[in-house]
N, C-alpha and C positions, 0 to 999 in steps of 0.2 A: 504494500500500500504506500504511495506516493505521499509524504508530508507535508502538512500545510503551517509553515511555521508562523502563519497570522496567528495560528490556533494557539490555546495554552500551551505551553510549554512542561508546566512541572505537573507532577502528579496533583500537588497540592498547591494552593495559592497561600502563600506564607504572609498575606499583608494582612490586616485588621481593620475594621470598623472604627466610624470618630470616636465609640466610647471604649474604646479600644481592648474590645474580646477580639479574637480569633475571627476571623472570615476564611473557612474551608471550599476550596472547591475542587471536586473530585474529577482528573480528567481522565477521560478511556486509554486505557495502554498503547493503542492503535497512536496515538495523537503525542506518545514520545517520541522524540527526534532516534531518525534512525543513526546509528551509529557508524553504520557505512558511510554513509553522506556527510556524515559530521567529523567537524574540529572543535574539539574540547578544550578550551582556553581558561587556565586557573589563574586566578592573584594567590600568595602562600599567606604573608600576614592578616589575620581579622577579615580572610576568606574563607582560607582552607583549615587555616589553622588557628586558636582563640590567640588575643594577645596576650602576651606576660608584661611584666613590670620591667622588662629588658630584652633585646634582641638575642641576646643567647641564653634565655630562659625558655623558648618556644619548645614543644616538644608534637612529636605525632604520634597524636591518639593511638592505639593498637586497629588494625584493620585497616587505617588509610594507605600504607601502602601498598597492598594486598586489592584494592580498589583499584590506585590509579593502575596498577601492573596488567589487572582485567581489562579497565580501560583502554591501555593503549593498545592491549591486542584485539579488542573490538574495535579498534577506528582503523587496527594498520597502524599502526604509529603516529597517528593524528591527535594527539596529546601532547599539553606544552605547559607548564607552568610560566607565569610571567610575573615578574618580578621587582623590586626596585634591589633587592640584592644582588652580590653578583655571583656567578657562577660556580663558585667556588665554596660561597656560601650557603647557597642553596643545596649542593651534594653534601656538605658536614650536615645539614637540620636532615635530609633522609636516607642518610647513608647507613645501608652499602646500597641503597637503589641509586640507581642517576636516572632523568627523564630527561627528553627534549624541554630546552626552557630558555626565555629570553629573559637576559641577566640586567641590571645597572640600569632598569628604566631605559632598555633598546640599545643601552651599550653594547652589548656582545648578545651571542646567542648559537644554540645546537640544537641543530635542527633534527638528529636522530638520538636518542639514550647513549651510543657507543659512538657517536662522531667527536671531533673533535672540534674545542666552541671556536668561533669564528669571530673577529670584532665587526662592526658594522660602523666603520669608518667612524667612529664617535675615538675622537680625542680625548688623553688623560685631562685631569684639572691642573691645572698650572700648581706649580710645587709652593711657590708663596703664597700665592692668593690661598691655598690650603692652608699653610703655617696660620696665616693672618685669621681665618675662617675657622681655625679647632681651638684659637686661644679666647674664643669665647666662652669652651666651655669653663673657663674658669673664675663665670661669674657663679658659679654652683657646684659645692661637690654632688650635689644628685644630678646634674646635666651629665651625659652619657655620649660621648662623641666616637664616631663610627664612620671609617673612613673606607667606604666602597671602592677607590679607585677612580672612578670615572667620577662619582659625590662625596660629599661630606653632608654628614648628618648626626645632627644635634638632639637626643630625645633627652627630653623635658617630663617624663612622667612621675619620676620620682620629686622633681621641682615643679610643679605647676605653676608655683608662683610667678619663675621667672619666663612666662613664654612672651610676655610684651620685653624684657631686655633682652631676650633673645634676636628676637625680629629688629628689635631697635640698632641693635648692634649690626646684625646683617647688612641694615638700611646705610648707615653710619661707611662698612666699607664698599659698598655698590656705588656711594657717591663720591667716594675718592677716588674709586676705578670705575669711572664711565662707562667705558669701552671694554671692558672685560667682559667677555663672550660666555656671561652666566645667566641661569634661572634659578629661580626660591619655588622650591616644593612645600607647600604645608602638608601636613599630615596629622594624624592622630597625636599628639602630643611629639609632636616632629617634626621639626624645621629641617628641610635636608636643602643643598646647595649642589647643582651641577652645571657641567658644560651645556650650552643651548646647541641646538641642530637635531638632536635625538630625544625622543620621547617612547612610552612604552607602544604608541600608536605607530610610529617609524618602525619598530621594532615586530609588530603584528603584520604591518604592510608588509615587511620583507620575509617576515615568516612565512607568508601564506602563498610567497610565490615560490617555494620550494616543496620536490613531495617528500613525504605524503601529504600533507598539506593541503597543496596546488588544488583548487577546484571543490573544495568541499566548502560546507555552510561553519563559518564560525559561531559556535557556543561561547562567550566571554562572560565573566564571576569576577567585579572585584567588589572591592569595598570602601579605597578612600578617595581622595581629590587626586589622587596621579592616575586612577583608573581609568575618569573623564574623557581623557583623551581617547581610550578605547571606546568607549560606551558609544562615543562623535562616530568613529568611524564603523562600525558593524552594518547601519544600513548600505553603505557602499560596497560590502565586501557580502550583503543577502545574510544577515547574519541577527545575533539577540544577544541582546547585553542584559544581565542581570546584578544588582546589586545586594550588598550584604550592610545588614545594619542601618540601611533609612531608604530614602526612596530618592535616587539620584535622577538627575535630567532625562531624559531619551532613553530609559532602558524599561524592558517589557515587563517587570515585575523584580522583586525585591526578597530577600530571606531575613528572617531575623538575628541569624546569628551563625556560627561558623559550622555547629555542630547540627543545623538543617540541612548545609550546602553538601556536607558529609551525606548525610543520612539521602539526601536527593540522589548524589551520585549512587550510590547503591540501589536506589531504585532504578535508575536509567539499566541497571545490568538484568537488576530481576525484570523487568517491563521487556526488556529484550528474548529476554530467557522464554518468557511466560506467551509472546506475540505467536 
């Protein structure tokens, strides 16, 4: 049966009513995306995975890898985690698996589980403007500075307080260097700084024209303000963007939380199984 992806998408509609109970709606197995046809596009933090109090607190649940591995052998290898971490990063949180995944917010990316990642012409950050950029975090010892390679990122969740001197300070050296070829990510209690040219959307366009890839209906999941970019591009690419945790711009529907988006993928396997 041909799919019509105006149709619902998930088994269940994950959004709520103004007084905010549950709103269920039960869709026919027939009317999940078929797997063959599809590209399953993941975000890892506060998508796939719940957030911690720090970046190397994250863990994966039992059974998610054992999911996406099903995954990727029902799509062919049309599986891709996407990321603002970089590549290297993403294999320690689920190792000893590797996936196809685009790294550093469309800095780099591997296009097969066993290939070897590729850059996507995304230049490093300049090594001062880095220096100058991490000795903010030393307006906090709870700021947490994390340095991707391609970004620097500053998470704030242990200091909440300081997220306006955060930004303030960013602002402070963007106006000393004009001309520095940077953007300011906000995020979840995270200000990250990288090189302009590349975003995770540059990084899904070049994904998608590689196979397995090539010619299938993108599935996209994320969850914070860098995912946006993706979310833009899906109807260009005949595709559905879904969000985690509120109800972003342009995407077909919404999950509540990390441990839905789970519990969904596993249905897409049993709906398959069951068709």
């Amino acid at each position: 049966m041909d799919q019509d992806w105006a149709d619902l998408p998930m088994q269940e509609d994950m959004s709520s009513d103004d007084d905010g109970s549950p709103e269920t709606v039960p869709v026919p197995r027939a009317l999940l995306p078929h797997l063959e046809q599809s590209a399953i596009l993941l975000d890892i933090d506060g998508t796939l995975l719940d957030l911690a109090p720090t970046p190397r607190e994250v863990w994966v649940p039992p059974g998610l890898a054992e999911t996406l591995n099903r995954l990727l052998e029902r799509t062919s290898g049309a599986l891709a985690l996407v990321s603002g971490r970089s590549l290297n990063d993403i294999d320690l949180i689920f190792a000893p698996e590797q996936f196809p995944a685009v790294g550093g917010h469309g800095a780099e990316m591997r296009v097969t589980a066993d290939s070897k990642a590729v850059a996507t012409h995304a230049p490093p950050m300049d090594k001062e403007l880095k220096r100058r950029l991490a000795a903010i975090a030393r307006l906090s010892p709870g700021i947490l500075l994390e340095d991707k390679g391609y970004s620097l990122a500053l998470h704030y969740r242990l200091a909440p307080q300081t997220e306006q001197a955060i930004y303030e300070a960013v602002s402070l050296i963007r106006a000393d260097l004009p001309n520095a070829p940077i953007e300011v990510l906000p995020g979840k209690c995270v200000c990250e700084i990288k090189h302009s040219g590349f975003t995770k959307a540059s990084g899904v366009r070049e994904l998608m024209t590689h196979g397995p890839f090539k010619g299938r209906r993108p599935l996209f999941i994320g969850d914070d303000v860098t995912d946006e970019s993706v979310f833009a591009i899906m109807p260009d690419l005949d595709g559905l963007a879904f969000s985690v945790g509120r109800r972003a711009k342009g995407v077909a529907g919404h999950f509540d939380e990390p441990g839905d988006v789970r519990q969904w993928l596993t249905r897409l396997l049993d709906g398959e199984k069951a068709a």
